[in-house]
C-alpha positions as CSV (number, residue, x, y, z in Angstrom):
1,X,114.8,-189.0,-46.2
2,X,113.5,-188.1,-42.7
3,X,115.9,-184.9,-42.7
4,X,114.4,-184.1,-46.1
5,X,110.9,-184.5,-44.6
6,X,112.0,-182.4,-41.7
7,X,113.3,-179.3,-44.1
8,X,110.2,-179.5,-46.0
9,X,107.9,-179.4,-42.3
10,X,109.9,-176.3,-41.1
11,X,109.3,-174.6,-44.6
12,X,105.5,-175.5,-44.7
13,X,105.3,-174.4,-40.7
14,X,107.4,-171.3,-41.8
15,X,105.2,-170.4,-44.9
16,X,102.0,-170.8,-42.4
17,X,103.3,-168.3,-40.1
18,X,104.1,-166.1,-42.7
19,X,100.7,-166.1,-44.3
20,X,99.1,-166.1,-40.4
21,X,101.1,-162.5,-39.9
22,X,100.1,-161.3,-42.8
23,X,96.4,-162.3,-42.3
24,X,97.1,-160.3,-38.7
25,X,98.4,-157.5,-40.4
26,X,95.2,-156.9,-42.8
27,X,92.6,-157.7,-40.2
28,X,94.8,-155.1,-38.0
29,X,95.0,-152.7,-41.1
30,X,91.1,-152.9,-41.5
31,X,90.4,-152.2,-37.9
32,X,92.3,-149.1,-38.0
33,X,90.8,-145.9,-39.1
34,X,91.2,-144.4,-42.7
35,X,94.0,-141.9,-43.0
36,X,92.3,-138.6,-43.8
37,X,92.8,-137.4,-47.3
38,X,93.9,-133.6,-47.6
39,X,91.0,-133.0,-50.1
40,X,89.4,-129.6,-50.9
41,X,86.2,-130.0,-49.2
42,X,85.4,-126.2,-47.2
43,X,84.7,-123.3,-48.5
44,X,84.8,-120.1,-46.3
45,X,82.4,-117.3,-48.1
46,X,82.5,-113.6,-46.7
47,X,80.0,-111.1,-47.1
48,X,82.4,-107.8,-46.5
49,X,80.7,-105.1,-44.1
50,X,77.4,-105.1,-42.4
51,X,75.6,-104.0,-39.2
52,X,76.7,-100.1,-38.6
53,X,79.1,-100.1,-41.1
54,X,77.4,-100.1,-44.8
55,X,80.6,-100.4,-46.7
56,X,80.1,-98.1,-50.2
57,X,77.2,-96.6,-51.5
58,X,76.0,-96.5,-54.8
59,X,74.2,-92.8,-56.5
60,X,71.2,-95.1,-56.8
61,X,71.5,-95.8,-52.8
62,X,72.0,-99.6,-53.3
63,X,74.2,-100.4,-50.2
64,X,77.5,-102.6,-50.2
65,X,76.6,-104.6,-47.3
66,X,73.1,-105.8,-48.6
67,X,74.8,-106.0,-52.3
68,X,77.5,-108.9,-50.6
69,X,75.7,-110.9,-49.0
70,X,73.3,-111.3,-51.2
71,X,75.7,-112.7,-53.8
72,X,77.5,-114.7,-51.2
73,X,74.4,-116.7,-50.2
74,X,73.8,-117.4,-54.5
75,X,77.9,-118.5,-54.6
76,X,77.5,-120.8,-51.6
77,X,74.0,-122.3,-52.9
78,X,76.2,-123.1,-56.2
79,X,79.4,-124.6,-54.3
80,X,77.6,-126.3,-51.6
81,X,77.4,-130.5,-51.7
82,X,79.0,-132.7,-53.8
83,X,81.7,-132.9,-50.4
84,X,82.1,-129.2,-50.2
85,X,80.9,-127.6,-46.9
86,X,80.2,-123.6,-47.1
87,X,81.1,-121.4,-44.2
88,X,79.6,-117.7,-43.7
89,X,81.1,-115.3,-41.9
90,X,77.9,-114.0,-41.6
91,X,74.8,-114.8,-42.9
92,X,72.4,-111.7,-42.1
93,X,73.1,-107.7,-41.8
94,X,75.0,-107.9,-38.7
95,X,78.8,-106.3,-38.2
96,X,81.8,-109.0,-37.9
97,X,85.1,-107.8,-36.5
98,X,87.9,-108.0,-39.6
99,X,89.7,-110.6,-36.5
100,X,86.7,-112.6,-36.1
101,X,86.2,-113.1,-39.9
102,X,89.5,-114.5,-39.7
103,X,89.2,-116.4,-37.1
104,X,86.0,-118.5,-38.4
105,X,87.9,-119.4,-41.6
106,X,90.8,-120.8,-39.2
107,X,88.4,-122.5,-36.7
108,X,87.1,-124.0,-39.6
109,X,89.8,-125.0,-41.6
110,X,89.1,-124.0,-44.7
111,X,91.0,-124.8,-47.8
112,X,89.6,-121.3,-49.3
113,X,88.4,-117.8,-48.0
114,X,86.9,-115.4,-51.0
115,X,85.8,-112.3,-49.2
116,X,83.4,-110.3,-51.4
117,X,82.9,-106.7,-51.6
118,X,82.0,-103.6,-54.0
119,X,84.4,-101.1,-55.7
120,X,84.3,-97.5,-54.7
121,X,85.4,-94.3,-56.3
122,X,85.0,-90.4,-56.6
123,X,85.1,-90.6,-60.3
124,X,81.5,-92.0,-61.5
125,X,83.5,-93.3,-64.2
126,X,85.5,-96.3,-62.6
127,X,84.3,-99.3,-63.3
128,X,85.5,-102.7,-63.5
129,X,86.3,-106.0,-62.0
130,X,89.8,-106.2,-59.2
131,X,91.0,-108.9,-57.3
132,X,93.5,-109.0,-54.6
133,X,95.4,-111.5,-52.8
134,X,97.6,-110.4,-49.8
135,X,100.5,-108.5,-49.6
136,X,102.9,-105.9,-46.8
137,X,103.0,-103.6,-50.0
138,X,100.2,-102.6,-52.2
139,X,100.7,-103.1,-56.3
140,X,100.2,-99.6,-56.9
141,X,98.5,-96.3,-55.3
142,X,94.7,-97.5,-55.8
143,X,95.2,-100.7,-54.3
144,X,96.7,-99.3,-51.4
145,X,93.7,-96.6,-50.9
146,X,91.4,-99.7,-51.3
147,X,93.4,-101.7,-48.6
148,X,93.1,-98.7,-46.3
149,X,89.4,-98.0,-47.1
150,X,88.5,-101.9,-46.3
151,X,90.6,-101.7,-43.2
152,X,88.9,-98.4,-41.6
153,X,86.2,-101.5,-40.1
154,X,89.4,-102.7,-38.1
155,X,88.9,-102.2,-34.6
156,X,90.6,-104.5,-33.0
157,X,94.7,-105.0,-31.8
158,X,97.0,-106.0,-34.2
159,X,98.0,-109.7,-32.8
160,X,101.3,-110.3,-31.9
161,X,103.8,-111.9,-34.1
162,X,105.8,-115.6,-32.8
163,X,108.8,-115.6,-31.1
164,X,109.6,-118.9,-31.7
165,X,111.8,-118.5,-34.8
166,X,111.5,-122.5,-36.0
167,X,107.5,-121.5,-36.2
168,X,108.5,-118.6,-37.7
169,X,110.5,-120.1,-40.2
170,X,107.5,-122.8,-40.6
171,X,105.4,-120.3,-40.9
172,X,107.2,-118.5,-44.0
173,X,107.5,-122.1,-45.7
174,X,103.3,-122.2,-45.6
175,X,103.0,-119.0,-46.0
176,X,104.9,-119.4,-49.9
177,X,102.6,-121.9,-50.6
178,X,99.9,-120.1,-49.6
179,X,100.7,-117.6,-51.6
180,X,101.5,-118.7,-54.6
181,X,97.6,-120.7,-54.4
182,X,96.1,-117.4,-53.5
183,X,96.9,-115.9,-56.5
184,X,96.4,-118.9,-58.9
185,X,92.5,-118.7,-57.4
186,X,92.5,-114.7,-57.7
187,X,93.4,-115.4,-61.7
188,X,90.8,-118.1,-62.1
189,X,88.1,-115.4,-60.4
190,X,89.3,-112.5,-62.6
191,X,89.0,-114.9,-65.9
192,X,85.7,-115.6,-64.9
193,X,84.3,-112.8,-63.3
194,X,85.6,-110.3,-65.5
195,X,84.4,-112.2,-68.9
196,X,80.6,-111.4,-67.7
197,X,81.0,-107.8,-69.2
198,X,82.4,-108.2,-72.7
199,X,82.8,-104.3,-73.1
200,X,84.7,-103.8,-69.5
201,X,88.1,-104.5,-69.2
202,X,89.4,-106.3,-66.2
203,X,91.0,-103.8,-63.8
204,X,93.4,-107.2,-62.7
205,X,94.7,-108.8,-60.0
206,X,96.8,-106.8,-57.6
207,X,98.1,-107.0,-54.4
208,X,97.5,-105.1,-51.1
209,X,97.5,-105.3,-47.1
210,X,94.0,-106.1,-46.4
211,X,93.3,-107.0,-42.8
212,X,90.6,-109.4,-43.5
213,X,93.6,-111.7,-45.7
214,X,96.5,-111.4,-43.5
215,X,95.0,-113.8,-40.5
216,X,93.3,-116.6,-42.5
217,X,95.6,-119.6,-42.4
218,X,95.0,-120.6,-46.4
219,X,94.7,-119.9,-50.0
220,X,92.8,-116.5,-49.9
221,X,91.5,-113.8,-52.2
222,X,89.5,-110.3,-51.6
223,X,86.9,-109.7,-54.9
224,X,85.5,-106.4,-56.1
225,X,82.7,-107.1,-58.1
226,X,82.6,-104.2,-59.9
227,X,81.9,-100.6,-58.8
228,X,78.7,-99.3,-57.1
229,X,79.6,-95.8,-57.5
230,X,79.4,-96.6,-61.7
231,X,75.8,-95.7,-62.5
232,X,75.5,-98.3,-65.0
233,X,77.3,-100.7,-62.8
234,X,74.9,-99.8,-59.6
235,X,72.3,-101.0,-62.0
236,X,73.8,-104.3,-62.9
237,X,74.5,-104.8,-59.5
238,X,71.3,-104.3,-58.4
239,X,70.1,-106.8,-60.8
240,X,69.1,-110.4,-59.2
241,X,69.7,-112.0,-62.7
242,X,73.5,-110.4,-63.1
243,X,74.3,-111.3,-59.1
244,X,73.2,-114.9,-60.2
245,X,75.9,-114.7,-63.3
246,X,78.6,-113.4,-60.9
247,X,77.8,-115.9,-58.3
248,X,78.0,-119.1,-61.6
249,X,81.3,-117.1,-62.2
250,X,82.8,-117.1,-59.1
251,X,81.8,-120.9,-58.9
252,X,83.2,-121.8,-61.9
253,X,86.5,-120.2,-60.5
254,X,86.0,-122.1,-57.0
255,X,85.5,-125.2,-58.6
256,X,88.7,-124.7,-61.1
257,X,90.7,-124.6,-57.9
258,X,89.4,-127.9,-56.2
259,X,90.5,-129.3,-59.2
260,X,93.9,-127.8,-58.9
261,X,94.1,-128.0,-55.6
262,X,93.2,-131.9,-55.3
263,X,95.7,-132.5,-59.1
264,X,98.7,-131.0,-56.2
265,X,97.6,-133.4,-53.3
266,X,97.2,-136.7,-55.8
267,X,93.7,-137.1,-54.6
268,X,90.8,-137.9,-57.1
269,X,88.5,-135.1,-57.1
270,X,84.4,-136.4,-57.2
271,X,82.5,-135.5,-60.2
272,X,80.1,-132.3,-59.7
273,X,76.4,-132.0,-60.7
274,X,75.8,-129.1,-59.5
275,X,79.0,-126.8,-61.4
276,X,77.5,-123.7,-63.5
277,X,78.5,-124.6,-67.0
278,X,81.2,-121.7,-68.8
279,X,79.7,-118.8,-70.7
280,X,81.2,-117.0,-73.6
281,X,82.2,-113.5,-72.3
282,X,78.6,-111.3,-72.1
283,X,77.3,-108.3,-72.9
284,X,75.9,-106.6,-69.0
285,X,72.4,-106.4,-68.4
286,X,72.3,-102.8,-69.0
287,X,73.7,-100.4,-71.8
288,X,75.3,-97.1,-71.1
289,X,78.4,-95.0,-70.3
290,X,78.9,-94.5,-66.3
């Protein structure tokens, strides 16, 4: 009888401890920290040219520059809160080094960098919607004469590529991944964009060297929002209603991607009041050939 008691004391003093430790562990678990949750919360946004160098001109003399920014300040009212920080490159007509640009969306962290620009072209007729995402070797001959257009405003040294070849190799492994997101968000951005102007055709998404890609350190993707040398373009462009539809387009596209990009990571992605609803493709402000 008295070893029976005995058992059943060690087994109740046994059972305390065990509930006591794992007590410990939870009060120890609540004082720690949250682990941070790899959720698609920045946005960097930017605004190609400015300062001294004006980008393209349109016949109507509507600049690239001020075109840019001005619909880069509309996309990041639309993308901003709701958990999603915005990031400028620049937020006023000042000239950015192609390196610096970079550099922000790295200091930053970013889990996206959409750099915005104009189209350009000696035939008046060109018009259309492009996007690019980064590569050594341009998709075809007009890509590559946009790449090396875009990166005439490089004045800085090339930076020097790791020696170590375990970073290298690390590197390359990111890289892929990178990749392969930059041009899943260049697709949602040409759906969207390129559906504003039902009588336009999408002039797609290509590939090319562009400076202002190659150093950002995440999912990346350089837009042409259609060309200012197009006369009938240059007049859309100009227009503050059709900068707001590109801007709700480019949103839609951004926020397509969080969704995406959170689905990947298994993290719940917050509900959005502030996402433009989607349009049926439309007809451009103004009428007429180019």
């Amino acid at each position: 009888m008295r070893a029976w008691q005995s058992e059943r004391t060690r087994c109740a003093v046994a059972t305390a401890l065990f509930a006591a430790a794992a007590l410990a562990a939870l009060a120890t678990g609540a004082d720690e920290p949250p682990r941070e949750v790899d959720r698609f919360d920045r946005v960097v946004l930017d605004a190609g040219h400015g300062g001294d160098d004006h980008g393209a001109e349109g016949p109507a003399g509507l600049l690239e520059k001020e075109l840019v920014l001005d619909v880069t300040r509309r996309l990041k009212a639309r993308i901003e809160g709701d958990g999603v920080q915005v990031v400028l490159t620049r937020d006023d007509d000042v000239y950015v080094p192609l390196g610096e640009r970079t550099a922000i969306a790295n200091r930053a962290g970013a889990d996206l960098f959409v750099s915005i620009h104009a189209n350009a072209a000696s035939a008046r007729s060109a018009r259309g919607v492009e996007i690019f995402f980064v590569a050594l070797e341009a998709s075809d001959e007009s890509a590559r004469q946009l790449a090396e257009r875009e990166n005439a405003a490089f004045r800085e040294a090339s930076p020097a590529s790791p020696d170590d070849p375990l970073a290298s190799i690390l590197g390359d492994l990111a890289a892929a991944d990178q990749l392969r997101e930059s041009d899943e968000f260049a697709r949602l951005a040409n759906r969207e964009v390129a559906a504003l102007v039902a009588a336009v055709p999408s002039r797609g998404v290509k590939q090319a060297p562009f400076v202002v890609l190659m150093g950002v350190q995440m999912p990346a993707a350089l837009v042409e929002i259609g060309f200012i040398t197009n006369p009938t373009e240059e007049r859309d462009l100009a227009s503050p209603g059709y900068r707001d539809r590109v801007a709700d387009a480019l949103a839609r596209a951004v926020f397509e991607f969080a969704g995406r990009y959170d689905a990947r990571r298994g993290v719940p992605r917050p509900a959005r009041g502030n996402e433009p609803a989607k349009s049926s493709r439309e007809t451009p402000l103004t009428q007429g050939g180019g």
